[in-house]
MARTI-657866 format. One record per residue (C-alpha): x, y, z; residue number from 0; residue in one letter. Coordinates in pm, whole numbers, plus 50000, padded with zeros to 5 digits. Layout:
% MARTI-657866
<site east="X" north="Y" up="Z" romi="NUM" bado="A"/>
...
This chain:
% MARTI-657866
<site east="50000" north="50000" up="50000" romi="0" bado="X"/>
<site east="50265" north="50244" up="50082" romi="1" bado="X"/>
<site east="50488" north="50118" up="49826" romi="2" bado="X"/>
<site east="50176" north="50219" up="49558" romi="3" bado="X"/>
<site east="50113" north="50521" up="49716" romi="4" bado="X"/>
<site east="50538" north="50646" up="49732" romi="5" bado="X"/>
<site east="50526" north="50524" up="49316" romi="6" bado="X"/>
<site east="50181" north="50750" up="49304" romi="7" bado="X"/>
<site east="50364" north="51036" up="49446" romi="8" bado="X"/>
<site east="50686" north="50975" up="49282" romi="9" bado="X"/>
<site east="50557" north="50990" up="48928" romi="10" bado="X"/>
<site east="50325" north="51288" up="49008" romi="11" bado="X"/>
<site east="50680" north="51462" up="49119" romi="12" bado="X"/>
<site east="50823" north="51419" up="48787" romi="13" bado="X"/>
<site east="50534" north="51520" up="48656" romi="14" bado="X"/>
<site east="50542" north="51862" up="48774" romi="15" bado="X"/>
<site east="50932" north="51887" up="48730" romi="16" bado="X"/>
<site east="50890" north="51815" up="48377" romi="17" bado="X"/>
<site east="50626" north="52047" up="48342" romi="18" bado="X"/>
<site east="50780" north="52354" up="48478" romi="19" bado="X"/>
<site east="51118" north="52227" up="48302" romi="20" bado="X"/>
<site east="50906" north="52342" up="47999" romi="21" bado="X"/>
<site east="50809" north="52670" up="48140" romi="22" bado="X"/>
<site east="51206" north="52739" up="48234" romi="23" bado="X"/>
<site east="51286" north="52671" up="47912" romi="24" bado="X"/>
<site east="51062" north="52847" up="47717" romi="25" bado="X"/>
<site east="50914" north="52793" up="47381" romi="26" bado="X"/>
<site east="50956" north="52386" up="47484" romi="27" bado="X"/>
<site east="50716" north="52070" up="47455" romi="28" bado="X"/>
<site east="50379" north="52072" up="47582" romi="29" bado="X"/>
<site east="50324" north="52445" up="47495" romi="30" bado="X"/>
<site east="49951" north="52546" up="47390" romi="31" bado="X"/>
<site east="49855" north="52748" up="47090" romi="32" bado="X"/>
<site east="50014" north="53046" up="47211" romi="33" bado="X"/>
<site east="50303" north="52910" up="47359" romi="34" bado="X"/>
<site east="50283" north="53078" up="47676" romi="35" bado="X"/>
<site east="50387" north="52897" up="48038" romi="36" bado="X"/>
<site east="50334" north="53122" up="48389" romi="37" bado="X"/>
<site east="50548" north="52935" up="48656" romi="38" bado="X"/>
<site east="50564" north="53016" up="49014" romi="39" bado="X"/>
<site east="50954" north="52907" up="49112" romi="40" bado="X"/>
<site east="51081" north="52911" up="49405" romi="41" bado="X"/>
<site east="51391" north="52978" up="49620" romi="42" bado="X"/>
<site east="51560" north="52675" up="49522" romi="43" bado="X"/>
<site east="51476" north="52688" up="49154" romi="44" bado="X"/>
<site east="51199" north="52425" up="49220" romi="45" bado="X"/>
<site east="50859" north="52461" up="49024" romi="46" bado="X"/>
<site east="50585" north="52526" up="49291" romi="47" bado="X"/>
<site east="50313" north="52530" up="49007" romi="48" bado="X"/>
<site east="50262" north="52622" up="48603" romi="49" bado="X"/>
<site east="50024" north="52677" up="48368" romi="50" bado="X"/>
<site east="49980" north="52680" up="47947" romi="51" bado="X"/>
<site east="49628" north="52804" up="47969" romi="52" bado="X"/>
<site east="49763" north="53185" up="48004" romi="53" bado="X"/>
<site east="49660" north="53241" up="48360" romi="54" bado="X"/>
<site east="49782" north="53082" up="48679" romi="55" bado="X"/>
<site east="49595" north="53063" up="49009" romi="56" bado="X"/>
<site east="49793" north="53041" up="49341" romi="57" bado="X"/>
<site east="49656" north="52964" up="49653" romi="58" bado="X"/>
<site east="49953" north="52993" up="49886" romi="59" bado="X"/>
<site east="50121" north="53292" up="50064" romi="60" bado="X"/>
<site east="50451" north="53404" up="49890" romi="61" bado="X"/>
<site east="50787" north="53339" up="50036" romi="62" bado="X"/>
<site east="51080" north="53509" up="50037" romi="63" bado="X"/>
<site east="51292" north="53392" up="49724" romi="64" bado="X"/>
<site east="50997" north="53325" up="49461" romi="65" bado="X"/>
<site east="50963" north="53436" up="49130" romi="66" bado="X"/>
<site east="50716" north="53446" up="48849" romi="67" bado="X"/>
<site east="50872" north="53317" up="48528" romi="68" bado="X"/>
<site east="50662" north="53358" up="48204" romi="69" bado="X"/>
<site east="50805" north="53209" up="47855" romi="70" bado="X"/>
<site east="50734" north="53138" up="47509" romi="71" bado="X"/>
<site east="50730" north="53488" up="47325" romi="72" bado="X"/>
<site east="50963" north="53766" up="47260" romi="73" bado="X"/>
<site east="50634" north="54004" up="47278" romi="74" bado="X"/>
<site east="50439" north="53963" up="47575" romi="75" bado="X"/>
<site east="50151" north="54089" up="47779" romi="76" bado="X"/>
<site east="50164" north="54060" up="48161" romi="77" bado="X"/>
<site east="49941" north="54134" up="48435" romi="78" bado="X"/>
<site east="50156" north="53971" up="48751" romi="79" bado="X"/>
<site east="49919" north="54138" up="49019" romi="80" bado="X"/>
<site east="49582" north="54276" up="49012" romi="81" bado="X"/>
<site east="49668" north="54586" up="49189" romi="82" bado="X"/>
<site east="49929" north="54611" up="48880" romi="83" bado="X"/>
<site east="49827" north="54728" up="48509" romi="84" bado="X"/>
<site east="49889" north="54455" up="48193" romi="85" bado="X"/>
<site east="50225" north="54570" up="48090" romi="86" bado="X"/>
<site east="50361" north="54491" up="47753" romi="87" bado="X"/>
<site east="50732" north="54371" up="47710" romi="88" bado="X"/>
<site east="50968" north="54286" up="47489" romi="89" bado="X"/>
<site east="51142" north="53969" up="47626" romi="90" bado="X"/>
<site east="51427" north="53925" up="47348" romi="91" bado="X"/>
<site east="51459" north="53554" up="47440" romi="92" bado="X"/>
<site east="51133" north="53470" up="47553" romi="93" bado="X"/>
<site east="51139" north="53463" up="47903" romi="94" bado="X"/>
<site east="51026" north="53712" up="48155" romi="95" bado="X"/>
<site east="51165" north="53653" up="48542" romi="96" bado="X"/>
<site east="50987" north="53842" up="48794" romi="97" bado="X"/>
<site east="51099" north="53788" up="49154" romi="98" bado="X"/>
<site east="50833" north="53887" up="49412" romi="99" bado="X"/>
<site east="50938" north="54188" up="49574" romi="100" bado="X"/>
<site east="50820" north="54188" up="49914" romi="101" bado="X"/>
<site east="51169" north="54157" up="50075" romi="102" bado="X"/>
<site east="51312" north="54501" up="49982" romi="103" bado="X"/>
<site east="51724" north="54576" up="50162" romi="104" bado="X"/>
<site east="51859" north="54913" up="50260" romi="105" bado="X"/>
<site east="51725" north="55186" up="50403" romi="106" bado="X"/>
<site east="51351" north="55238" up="50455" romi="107" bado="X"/>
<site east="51373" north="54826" up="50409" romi="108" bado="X"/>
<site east="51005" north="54827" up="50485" romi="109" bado="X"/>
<site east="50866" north="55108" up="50245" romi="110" bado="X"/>
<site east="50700" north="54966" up="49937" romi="111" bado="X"/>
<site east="50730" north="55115" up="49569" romi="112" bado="X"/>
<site east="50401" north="54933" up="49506" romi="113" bado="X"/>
<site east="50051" north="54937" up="49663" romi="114" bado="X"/>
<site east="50052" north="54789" up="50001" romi="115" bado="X"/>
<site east="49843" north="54519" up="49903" romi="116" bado="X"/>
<site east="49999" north="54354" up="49577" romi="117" bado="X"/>
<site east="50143" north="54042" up="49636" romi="118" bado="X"/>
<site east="49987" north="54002" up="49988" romi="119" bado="X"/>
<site east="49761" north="53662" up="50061" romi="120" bado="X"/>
<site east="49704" north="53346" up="49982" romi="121" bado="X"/>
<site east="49512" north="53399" up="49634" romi="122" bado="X"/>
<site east="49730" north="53508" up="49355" romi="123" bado="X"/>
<site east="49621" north="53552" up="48969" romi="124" bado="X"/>
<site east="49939" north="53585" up="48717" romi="125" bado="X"/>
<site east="49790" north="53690" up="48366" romi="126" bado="X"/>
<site east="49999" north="53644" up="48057" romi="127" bado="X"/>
<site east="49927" north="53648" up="47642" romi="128" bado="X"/>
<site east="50109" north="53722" up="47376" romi="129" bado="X"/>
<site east="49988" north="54124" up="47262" romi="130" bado="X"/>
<site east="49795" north="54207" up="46895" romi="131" bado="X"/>
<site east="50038" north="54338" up="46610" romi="132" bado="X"/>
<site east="49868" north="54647" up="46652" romi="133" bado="X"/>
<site east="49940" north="54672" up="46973" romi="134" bado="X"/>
<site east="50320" north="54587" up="46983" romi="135" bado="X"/>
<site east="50320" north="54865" up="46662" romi="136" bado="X"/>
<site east="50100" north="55119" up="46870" romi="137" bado="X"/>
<site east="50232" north="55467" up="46934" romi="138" bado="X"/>
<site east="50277" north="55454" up="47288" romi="139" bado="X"/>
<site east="50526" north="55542" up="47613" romi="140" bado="X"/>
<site east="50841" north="55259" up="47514" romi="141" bado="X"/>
<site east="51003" north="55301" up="47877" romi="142" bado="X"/>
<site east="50708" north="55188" up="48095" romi="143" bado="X"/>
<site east="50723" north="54893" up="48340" romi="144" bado="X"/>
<site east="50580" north="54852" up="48663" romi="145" bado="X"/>
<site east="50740" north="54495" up="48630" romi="146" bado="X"/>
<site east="51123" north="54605" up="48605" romi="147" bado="X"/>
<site east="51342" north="54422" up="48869" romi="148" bado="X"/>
<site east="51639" north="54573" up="49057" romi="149" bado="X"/>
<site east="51940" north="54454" up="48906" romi="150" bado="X"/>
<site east="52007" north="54258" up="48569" romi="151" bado="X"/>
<site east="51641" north="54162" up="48365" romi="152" bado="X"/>
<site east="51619" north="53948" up="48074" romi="153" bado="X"/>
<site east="51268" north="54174" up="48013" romi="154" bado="X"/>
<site east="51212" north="54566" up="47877" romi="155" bado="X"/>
<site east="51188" north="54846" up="47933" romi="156" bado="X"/>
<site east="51446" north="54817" up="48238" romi="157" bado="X"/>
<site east="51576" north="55096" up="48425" romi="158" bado="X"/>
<site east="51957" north="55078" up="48626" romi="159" bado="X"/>
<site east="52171" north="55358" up="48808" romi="160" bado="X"/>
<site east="52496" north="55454" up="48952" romi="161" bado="X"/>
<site east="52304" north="55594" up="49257" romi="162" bado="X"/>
<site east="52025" north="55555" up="49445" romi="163" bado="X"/>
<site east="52007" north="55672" up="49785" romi="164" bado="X"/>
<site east="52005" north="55476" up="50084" romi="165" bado="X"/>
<site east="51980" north="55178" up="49808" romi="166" bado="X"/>
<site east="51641" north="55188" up="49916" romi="167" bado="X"/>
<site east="51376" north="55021" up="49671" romi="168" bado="X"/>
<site east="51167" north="55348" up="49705" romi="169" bado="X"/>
<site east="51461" north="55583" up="49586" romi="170" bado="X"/>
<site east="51591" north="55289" up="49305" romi="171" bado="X"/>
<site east="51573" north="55315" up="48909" romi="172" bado="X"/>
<site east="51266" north="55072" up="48860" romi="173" bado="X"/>
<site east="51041" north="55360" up="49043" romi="174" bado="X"/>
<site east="51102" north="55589" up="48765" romi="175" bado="X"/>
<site east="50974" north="55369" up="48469" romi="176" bado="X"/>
<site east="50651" north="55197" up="48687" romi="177" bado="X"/>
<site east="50401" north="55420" up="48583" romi="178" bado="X"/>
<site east="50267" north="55502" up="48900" romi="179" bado="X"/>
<site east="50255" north="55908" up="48931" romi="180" bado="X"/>
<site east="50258" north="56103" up="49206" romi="181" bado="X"/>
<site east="50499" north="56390" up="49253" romi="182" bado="X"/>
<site east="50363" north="56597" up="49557" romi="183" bado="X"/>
<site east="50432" north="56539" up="49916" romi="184" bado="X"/>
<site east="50680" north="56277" up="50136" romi="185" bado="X"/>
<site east="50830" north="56064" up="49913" romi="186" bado="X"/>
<site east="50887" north="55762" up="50128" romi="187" bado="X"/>
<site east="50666" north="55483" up="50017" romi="188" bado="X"/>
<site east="50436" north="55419" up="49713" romi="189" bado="X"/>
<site east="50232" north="55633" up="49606" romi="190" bado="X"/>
<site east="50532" north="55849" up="49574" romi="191" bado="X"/>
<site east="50825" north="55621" up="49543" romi="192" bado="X"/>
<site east="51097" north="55832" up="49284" romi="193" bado="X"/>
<site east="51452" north="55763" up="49160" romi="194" bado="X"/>
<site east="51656" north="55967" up="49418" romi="195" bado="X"/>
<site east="52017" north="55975" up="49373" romi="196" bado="X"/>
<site east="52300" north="56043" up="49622" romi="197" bado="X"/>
<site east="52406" north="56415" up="49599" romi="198" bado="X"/>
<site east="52764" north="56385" up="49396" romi="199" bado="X"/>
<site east="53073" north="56406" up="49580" romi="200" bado="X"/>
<site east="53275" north="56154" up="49765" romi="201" bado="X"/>
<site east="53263" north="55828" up="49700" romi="202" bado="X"/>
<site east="52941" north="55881" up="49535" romi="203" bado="X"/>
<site east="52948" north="55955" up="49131" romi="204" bado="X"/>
<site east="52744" north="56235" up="48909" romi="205" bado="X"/>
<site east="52426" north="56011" up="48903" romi="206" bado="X"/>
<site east="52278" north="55875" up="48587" romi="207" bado="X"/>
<site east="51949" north="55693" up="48506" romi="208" bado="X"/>
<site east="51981" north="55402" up="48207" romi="209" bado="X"/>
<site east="51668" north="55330" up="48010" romi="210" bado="X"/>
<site east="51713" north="55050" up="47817" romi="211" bado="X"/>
<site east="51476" north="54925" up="47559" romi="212" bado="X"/>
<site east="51601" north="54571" up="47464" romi="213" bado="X"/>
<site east="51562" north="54651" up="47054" romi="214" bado="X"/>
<site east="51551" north="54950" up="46788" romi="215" bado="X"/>
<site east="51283" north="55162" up="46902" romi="216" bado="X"/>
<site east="51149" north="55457" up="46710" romi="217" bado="X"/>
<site east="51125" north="55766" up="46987" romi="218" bado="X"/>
<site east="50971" north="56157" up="46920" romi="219" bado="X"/>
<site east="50905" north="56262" up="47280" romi="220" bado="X"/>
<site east="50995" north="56227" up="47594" romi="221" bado="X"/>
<site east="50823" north="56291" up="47950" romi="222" bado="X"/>
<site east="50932" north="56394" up="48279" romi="223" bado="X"/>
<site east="50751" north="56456" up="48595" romi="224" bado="X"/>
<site east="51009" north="56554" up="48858" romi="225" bado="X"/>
<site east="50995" north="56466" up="49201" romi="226" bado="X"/>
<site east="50762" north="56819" up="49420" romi="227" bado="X"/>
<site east="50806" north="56868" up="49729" romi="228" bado="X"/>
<site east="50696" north="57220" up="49911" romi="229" bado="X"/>
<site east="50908" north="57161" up="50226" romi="230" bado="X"/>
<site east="51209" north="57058" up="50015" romi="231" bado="X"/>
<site east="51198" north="57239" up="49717" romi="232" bado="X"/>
<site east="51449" north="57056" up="49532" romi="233" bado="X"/>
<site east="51430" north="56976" up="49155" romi="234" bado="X"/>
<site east="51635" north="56881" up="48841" romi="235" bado="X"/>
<site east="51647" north="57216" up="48641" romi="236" bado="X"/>
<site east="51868" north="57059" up="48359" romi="237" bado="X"/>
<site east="51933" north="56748" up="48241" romi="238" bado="X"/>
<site east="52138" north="56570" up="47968" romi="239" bado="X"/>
<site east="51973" north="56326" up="47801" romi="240" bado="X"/>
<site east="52265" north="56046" up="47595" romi="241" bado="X"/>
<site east="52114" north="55841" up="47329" romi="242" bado="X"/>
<site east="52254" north="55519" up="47194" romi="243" bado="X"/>
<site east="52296" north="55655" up="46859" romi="244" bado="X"/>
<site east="52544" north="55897" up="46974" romi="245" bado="X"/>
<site east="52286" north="56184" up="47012" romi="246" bado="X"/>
<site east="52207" north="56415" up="47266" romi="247" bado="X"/>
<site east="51939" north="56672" up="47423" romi="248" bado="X"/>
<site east="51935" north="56919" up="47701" romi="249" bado="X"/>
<site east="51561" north="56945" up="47871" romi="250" bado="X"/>
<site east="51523" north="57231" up="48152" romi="251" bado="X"/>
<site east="51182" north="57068" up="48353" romi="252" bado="X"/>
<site east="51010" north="57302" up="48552" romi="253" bado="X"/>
<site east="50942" north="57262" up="48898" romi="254" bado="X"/>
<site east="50556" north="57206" up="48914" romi="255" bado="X"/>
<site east="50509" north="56827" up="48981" romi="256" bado="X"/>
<site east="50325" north="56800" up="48674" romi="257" bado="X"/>
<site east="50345" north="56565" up="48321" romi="258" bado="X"/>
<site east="50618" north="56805" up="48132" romi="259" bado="X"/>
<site east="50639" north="56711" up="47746" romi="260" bado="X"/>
<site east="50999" north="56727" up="47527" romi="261" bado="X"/>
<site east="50936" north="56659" up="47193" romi="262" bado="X"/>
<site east="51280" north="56584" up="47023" romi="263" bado="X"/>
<site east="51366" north="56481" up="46656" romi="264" bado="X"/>
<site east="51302" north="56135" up="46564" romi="265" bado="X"/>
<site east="51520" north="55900" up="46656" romi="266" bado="X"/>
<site east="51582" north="55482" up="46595" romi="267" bado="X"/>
<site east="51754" north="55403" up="46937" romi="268" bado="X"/>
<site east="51831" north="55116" up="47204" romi="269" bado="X"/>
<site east="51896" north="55321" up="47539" romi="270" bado="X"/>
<site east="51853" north="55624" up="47656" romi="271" bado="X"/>
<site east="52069" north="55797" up="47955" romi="272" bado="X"/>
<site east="51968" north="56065" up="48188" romi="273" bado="X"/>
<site east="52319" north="56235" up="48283" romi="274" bado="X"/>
<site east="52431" north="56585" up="48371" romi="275" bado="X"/>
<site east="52187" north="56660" up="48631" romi="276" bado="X"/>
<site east="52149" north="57066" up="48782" romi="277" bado="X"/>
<site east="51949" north="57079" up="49043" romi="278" bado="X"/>
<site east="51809" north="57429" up="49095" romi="279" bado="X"/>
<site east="51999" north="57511" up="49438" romi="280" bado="X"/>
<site east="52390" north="57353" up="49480" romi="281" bado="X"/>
<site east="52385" north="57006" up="49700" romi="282" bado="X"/>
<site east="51977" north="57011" up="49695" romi="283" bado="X"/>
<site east="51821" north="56676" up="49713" romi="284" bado="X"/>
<site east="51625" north="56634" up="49350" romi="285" bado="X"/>
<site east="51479" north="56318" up="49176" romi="286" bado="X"/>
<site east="51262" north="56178" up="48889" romi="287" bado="X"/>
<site east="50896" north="56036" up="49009" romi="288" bado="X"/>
<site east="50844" north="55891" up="48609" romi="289" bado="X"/>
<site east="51041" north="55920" up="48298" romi="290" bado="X"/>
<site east="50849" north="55848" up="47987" romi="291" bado="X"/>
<site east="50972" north="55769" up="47627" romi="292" bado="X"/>
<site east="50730" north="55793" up="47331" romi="293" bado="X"/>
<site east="50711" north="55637" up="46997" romi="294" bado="X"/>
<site east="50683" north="55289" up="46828" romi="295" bado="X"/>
<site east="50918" north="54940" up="46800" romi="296" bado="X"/>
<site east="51157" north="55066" up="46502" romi="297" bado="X"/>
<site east="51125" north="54929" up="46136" romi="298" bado="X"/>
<site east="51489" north="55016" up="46070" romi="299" bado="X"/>
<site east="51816" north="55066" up="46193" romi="300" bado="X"/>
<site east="51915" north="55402" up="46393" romi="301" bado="X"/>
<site east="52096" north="55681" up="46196" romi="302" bado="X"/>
<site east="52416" north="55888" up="46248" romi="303" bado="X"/>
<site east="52360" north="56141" up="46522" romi="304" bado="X"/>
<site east="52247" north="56518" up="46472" romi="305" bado="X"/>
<site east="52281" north="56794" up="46672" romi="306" bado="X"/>
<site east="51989" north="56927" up="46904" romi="307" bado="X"/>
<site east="51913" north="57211" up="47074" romi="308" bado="X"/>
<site east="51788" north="57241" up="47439" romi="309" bado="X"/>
<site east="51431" north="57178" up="47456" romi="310" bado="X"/>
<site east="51237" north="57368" up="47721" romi="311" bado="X"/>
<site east="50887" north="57172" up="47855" romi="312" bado="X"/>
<site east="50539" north="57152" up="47761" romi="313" bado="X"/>
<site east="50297" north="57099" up="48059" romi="314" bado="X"/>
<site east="50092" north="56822" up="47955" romi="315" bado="X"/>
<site east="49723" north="56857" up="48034" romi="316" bado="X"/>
């Protein structure tokens, strides 16, 4: 009897090991129509649960270590919370690895740059598909994703600095590429999480913010809302904005916690860099609460690099 019921237990292991092998390797055997696998992995590398069917339903708490791993398209739609908006990302080979962040390090270890309740309880939905052509074409802002992990991603748009202060997950890179806005007041915790850099000087370098796209993209504006704060009343007045191609732009924002539009010349590039930084007053705290970058997935290669002159802002309404 026990014998049966170790065998029974035995083969449903392998089972599920060679089920989320699929889902770790991507675009493998057993894949539906689609060809999109959600995993849940955890710590140890060890497939907790998967599913071809494009969602997956957890009914366990998360623990420190997992990570949501979605394969089986370079173009890919993914909704990995429900306090979180479907973001669309270009995974160039086919695998998107998103470790749950509810175990943030540094300073202000317990501030959030996410709602307070995403990720929280036993009942988890993971949504993934694989987004229209006219979709992945679509005119939209390239550099947004709530998704983006600290560190090195295999997913994009993902955002990386040389600074950010405290290394505190409220003050890192991600927050100024996850679409959640909200420039005015303490900027601890989410709602108001921003990409705050160490002041220069010291051991600390002149900071810069990395956007990298993963591929060619096609870019005509960008977007900045800077980081208000009354009490404070520091802000980036100038900025030097590096672009792969060998380009560059000065923006002066304004300091008015609103959506403040650059339009630039069109331009086929891979990254962007935000480097250069004034703030309006010497050794005055400043940061970015979003960066935006607007335009399309390129249809051809970038060109040589022109010359630009400063662009001043356009509130957006």
């Amino acid at each position: 009897m026990h014998t049966q019921q170790n065998h029974r237990n035995f083969i449903e292991a392998i089972g599920i090991a060679l089920a989320c092998s699929f889902a770790l390797a991507g675009t493998a055997m057993g894949a539906d129509k689609a060809g999109i696998k959600i995993a849940l992995i955890d710590t140890d590398g060890k497939c907790v649960k998967e599913s071809v069917t494009g969602k997956l339903e957890l009914d366990r708490k998360y623990v420190k270590g997992d990570r949501i791993v979605v394969t089986g398209a370079k173009n890919l739609a993914v909704k990995v919370d429900e306090h979180f908006a479907e973001t669309l990302l270009f995974a160039p080979k086919g695998k998107v690895d998103f470790p749950i962040p509810l175990w943030p390090v540094g300073k202000y270890a317990k501030k959030y740059p996410h709602p307070p309740k995403a990720f929280q309880g036993e009942k988890h939905v993971i949504a993934a598909r694989v987004p229209t052509a006219r979709e992945i074409a679509a005119y939209r802002n390239l550099a947004v994703n709530p998704m983006d992990p600290r560190g090195k991603s295999p997913a994009y748009p993902h955002a990386s600095s040389n600074s950010e202060w405290g290394e505190a997950a409220v003050f890192s890179a991600k927050t100024a590429i996850d679409g959640f806005v909200e420039a005015t007041g303490d900027h601890h915790s989410w709602p108001r999480q921003s990409w705050g850099p160490y002041l220069p000087g010291g051991k600390h370098p002149e900071p810069e913010l990395t956007i990298d796209f993963g591929r060619p993209v096609e870019i005509d504006k960008l977007v900045i809302v800077g980081r208000y704060n009354v009490r404070q009343g520091g802000y980036w007045k100038e900025a030097t904005v590096e672009f792969s191609d060998g380009s560059k732009v000065t923006i002066k924002p304004e300091y008015n916690g609103k959506r403040q539009e650059f339009p630039t010349k069109k331009r086929v590039v891979t990254s962007m860099k935000f480097t250069k930084l004034v703030p309006n007053i010497p050794k005055k705290y400043a940061a970015f609460v979003e960066v935006e970058a607007w335009g399309k997935p390129a249809a051809k290669p970038a060109k040589l690099p022109e010359k630009e002159a400063a662009g001043s802002s356009k509130t957006a309404k």
